[in-house]
N, C-alpha and C positions, 0 to 999 in steps of 0.2 A: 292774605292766606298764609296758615302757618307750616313751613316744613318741616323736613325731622329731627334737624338740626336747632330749630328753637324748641321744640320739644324736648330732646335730649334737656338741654344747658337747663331750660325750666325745671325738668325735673332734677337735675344736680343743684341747682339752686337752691330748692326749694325743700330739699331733705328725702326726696321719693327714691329715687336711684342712684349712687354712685357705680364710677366703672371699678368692676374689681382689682384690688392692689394696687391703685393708683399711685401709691408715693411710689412702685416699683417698677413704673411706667406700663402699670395695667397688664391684661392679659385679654386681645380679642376672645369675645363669645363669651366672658361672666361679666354678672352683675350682683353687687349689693347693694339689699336696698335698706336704705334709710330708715332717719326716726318713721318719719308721714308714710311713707312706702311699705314699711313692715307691718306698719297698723293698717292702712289701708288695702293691705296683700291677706292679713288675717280676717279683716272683715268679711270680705270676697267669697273667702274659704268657710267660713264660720256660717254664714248666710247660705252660702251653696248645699253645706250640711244640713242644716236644717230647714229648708226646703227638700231636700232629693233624698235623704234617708230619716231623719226624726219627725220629718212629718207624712211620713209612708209609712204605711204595714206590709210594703211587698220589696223594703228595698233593704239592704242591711252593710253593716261599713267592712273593710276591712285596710288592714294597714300590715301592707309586705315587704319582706326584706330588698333590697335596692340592689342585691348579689343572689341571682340563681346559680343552681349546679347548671353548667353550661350545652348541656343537653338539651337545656330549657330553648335556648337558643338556634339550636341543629333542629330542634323537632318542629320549631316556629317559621324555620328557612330565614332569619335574622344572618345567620353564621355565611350563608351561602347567598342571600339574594337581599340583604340591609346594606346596597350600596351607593352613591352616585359616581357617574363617569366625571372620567379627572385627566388632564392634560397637563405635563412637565415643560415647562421653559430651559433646556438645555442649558441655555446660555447665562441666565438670571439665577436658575435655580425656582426661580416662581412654579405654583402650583394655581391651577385653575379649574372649577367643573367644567366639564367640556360643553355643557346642556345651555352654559351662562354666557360659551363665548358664538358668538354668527361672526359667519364669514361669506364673502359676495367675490364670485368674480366680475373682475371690471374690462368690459367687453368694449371697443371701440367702436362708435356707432357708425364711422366710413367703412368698414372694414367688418366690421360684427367678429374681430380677433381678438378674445383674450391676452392680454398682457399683462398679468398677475391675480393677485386677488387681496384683498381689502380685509381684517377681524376687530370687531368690537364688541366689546362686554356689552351684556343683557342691560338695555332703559327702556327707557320711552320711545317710537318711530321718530322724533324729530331728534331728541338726542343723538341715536345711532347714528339718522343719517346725515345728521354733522361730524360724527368723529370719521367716515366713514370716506365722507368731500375731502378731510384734513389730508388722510390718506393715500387717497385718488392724486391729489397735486401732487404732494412729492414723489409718486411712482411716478407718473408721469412729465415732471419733470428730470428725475432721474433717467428715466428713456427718451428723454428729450424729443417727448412729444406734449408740451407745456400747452393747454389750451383746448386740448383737442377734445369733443364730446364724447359722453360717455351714455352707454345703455342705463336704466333706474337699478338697482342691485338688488340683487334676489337672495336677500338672508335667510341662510340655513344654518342650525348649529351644529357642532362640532361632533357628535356624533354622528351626522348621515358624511363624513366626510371621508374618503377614502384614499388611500396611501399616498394616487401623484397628489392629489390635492394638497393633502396635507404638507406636500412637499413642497408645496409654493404658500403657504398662509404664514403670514408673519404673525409672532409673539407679539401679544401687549404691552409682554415685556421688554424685549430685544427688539422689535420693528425687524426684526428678519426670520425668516422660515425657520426657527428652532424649536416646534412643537411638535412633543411625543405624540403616536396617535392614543388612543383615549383608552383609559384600563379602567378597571373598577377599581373603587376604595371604600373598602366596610365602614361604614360610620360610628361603629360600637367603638366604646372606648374598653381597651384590655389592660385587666390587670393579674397579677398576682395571688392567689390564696396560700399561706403557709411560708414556710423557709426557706423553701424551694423556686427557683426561677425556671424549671422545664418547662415541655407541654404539660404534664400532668398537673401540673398547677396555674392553670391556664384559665382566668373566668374572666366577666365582664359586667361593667355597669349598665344598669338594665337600660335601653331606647326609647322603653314606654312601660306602662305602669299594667298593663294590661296583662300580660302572662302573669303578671304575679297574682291579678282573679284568676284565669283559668287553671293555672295548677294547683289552686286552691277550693275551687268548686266543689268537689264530695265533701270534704273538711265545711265548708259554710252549711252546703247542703242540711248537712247531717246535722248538724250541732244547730242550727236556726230552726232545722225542723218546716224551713221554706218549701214551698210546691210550685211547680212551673202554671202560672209566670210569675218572676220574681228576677231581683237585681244584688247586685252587688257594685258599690260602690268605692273607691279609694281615691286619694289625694296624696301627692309623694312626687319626689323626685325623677327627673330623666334625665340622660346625657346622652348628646350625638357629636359624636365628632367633624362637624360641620366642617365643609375644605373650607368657605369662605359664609363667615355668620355677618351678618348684617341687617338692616332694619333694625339695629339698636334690638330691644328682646323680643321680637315679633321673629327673628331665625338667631338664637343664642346655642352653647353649647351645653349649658345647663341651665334647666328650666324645672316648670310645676305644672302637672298636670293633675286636674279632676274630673276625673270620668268613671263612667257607670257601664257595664256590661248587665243589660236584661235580656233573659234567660224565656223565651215565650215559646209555644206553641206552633206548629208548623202551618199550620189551618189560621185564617186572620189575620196575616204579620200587619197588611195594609193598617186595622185599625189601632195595634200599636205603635205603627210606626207617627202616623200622625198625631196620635194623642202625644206622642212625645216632642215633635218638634214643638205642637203648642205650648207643651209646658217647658222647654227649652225656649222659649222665645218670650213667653213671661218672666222667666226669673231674669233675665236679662234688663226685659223691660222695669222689674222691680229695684234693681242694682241701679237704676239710673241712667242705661243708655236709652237715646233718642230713638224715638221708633221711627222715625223720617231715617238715620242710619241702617237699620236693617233688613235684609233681602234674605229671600231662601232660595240656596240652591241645593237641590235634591238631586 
């Protein structure tokens, strides 16, 4: 069985994806792709078009700027509510989602007395509960109670965690209690428009490809001469500023998305919605993946 790790290399191998700026020892969350990867990334896209708009009469393209006036953003709640919780390792300097790391107190089962508590980053149940045993020993050897049984651990993450807690969970990084409790962190990336470095020049790279249909909608409308129901479709750019990108491009910091916003009636959604997963689950199945891989969750 293959993991992600031989996928990765294959694909470096192979011409599909390099990690971006590699001779400058890369940059977590991008990726270039390759000879094979950029043709095989065009096709994808090329194919997705002409099924979903040049072979529709109700669907029509558009292609938007990648910088809104950032309004766009306040009006979308991007500005105020585009965040993941994030926890600081005083001591390391490390930054963590807080959502990614569980923490267990480790209760004594003669005794049923808490004597610290245990944190591990988000895997699989057997994973966890091996970094979790590693743990367990040397607190308990530390308190020179080496041996002694322990209750099963009850993982919660790090935002249901509250203050004494937090005052007893060790870092991933430190192995000692040196974690901020948990704040938000906007994931948009901020930049600059103009000469100026104030607020007033203050915009961002767009999250998702989506406002740029909807503040474009009267504009399509009008000029396609479209009636509800109808779509609009685009392909383009997004960036998040991801605290921690991983799974190779399945969570990167800049990516491609193509998506369709249809435009339907209030009366019926039911039979739109399913006519669309079916043909969302065709074009897929035409691109070549295995139909034994795919599920629907609704």
């Amino acid at each position: 069985k293959l993991g992600m790790d031989d996928v990765v290399s294959l694909c470096k191998r192979r011409g599909f994806i390099f990690p971006s700026s590699e001779i400058y020892n890369g940059m977590a969350g991008f990726y270039d792709y390759g000879p094979l990867g950029s043709e095989l990334k065009k096709n994808v896209k090329d194919a997705w078009w002409k099924t979903f708009v040049h072979a529709r009469e109700d669907v029509v393209g558009l292609d938007s700027s990648i910088i809104h006036n950032p309004t766009t953003w306040k009006s979308s709640g991007h500005i105020d509510g585009f965040s993941d919780p994030m926890v600081d390792c005083k001591q390391t300097k490390l930054r963590y989602r807080a959502d990614q790391l569980f923490y267990s107190p480790v209760v004594l089962k003669s005794t049923s007395e808490t004597v610290g508590y245990v944190c591990v980053q988000e895997n699989n149940d057997e994973i966890m509960i091996k970094d979790a045993k590693k743990q367990t020993k040397k607190l308990l050897k530390k308190l020179e109670q080496k041996g002694e049984p322990v209750e099963p651990f009850l993982f919660k993450d790090l935002t249901e965690a509250n203050e004494e807690e937090m005052s007893q969970v060790p870092s991933p990084g430190s192995g000692e209690p040196t974690l901020t409790m948990p704040k938000d962190f906007n994931l948009m990336f901020q930049t600059n428009v103009g000469a100026s470095t104030d607020s007033s020049s203050v915009a961002y790279l767009r999250p998702e490809t989506a406002q740029g249909i909807f503040i474009n909608y009267k504009n399509a409308l009008g000029t396609s001469r479209m009636k509800i129901p109808f779509g609009i479709a685009q392909i383009g750019k997004a960036f998040r500023n991801e605290i921690t990108p991983r799974n190779f491009i399945f969570r990167s910091r800049e990516f491609e998305q193509m998506e369709i916003e249809y435009f339907i009636p209030e009366e019926g959604w039911e039979d739109f919605h399913a006519k669309w997963i079916d043909d969302a689950e065709q074009f897929l199945r035409d691109v070549g993946l295995q139909p034994d891989l795919l599920s629907r969750d609704i």
